[in-house]
ZAMAR-916192 format. One line per 2 residues: their letters; for each residue x negated, y negated, z of C-alpha. Coordinates in steps of 0.5 Angstrom, whole numbers, always signed. Layout:
BEGIN
a) X Y Z; ...;
END
This chain:
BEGIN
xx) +22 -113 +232; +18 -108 +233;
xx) +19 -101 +237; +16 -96 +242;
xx) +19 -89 +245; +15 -88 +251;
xx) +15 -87 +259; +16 -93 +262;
xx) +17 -95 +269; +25 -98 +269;
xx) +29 -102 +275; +35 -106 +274;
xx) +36 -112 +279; +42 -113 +282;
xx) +42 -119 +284; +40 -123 +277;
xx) +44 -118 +274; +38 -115 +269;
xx) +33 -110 +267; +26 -109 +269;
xx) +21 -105 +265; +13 -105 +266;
xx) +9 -104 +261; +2 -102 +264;
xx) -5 -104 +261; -10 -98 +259;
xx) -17 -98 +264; -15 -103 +269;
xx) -10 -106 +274; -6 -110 +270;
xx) +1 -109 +267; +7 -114 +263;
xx) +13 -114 +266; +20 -115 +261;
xx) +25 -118 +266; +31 -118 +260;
xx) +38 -121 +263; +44 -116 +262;
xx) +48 -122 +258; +45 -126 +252;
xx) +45 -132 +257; +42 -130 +264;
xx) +35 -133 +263; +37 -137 +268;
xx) +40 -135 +274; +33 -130 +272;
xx) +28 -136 +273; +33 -140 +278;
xx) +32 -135 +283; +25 -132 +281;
xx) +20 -133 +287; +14 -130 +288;
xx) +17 -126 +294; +23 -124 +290;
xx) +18 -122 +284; +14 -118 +288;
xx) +20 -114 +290; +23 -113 +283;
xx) +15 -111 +280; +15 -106 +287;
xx) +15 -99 +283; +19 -96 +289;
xx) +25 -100 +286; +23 -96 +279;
xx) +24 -90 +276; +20 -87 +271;
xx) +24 -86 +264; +23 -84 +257;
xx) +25 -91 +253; +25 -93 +247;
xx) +24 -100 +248; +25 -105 +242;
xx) +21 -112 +243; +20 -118 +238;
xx) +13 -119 +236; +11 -126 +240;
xx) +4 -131 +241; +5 -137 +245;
xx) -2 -141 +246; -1 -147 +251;
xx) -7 -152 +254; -8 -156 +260;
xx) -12 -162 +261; -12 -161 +268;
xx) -17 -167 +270; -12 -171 +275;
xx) -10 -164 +279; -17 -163 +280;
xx) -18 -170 +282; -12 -170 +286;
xx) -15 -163 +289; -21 -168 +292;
xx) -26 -166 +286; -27 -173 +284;
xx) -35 -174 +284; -35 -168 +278;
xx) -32 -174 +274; -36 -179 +274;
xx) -43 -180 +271; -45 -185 +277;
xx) -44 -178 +282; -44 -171 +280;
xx) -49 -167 +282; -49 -161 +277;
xx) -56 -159 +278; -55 -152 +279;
xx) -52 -152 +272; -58 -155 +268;
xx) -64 -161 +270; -61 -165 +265;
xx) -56 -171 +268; -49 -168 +268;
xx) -42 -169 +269; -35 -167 +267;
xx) -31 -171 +262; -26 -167 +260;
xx) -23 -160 +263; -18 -156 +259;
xx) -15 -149 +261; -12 -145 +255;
xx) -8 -140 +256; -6 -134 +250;
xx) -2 -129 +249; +1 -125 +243;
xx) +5 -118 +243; +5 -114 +237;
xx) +4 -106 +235; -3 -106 +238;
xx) -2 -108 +244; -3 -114 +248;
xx) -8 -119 +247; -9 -124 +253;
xx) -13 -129 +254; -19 -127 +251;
xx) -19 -120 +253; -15 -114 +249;
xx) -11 -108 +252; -7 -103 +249;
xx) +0 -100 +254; -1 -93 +254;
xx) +4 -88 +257; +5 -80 +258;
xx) +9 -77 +253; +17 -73 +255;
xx) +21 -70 +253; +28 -73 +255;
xx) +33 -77 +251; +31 -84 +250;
xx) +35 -89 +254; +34 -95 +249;
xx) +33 -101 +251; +34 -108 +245;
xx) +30 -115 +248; +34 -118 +243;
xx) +36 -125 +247; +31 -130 +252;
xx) +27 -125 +257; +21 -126 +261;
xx) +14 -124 +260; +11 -123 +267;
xx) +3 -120 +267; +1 -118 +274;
xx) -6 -116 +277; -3 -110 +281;
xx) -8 -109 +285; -7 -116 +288;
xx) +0 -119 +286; -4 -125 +282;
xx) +1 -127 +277; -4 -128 +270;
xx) +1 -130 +265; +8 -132 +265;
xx) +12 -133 +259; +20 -134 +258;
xx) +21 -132 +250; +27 -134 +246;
x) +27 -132 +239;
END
């Protein structure tokens, strides 16, 4: 486990029975949320009624409060890849694939086609910061002088990036252990 006392935007979520805690990135919009289930066994009833409505009022800093935390986390690097050739097909892109019809001129003079296309997603959490995708952001918050609330994620939670600007969700992660 690894432990930060900071100030940190906190709400509790009623209707799921949890706490949410935003950890904002330095020099941009974005910021991880933590959803922790008040009981060890309440992830479920969490992702059972996550919507992207009901996200975006959870994340809404009108339903938060700015408090001196300290906020003890495990240390977690998740990594999963996608072959997404089928959806893109199913999605209408079909003539990329093939060697007979591709048109991929704008890429190169060179005949062209995709034969394989793959996302892989990162992320891994750690004294440092956050490191996603392939870009790296350090949480920075003000100092207070208050006593801390503390705050253990010691049982499954989620792990929810957000791009504030535009409500995008860039990585979503449910961590077990």
């Amino acid at each position: 486990m690894m432990s930060q006392t900071e100030k940190f935007n906190v709400g509790a979520i009623e209707e799921i029975d949890a706490l949410i805690i935003e950890l904002p990135y330095e020099a941009n919009d974005l910021s991880m949320f933590i959803i922790l289930p008040n009981e060890t066994n309440g992830l479920q009833k969490v992702e059972d009624q996550m919507t992207q409505e009901a996200l975006m009022s959870w994340t809404s800093t009108k339903n938060m409060a700015s408090e001196k935390v300290e906020l003890q986390i495990p240390r977690f690097k998740m990594e999963k890849s996608y072959n997404l050739d089928q959806s893109l097909k199913n999605m209408g892109m079909v003539d990329a694939f093939s060697q007979q019809k591709a048109n991929l001129s704008g890429i190169s003079d060179v005949g062209q086609y995709v034969s394989k296309f793959v996302h892989k997603c990162f992320i891994e959490v750690n004294e440092e910061g956050t490191e996603a995708a392939a870009a790296t952001a350090a949480v920075i918050v003000p100092m207070s002088a208050m006593l801390p609330r503390k705050i253990v994620a010691d049982h499954p939670f989620l792990a929810i990036i957000i791009d504030i600007s535009t409500g995008v969700i860039i990585f979503h992660a449910a961590v077990y252990s």
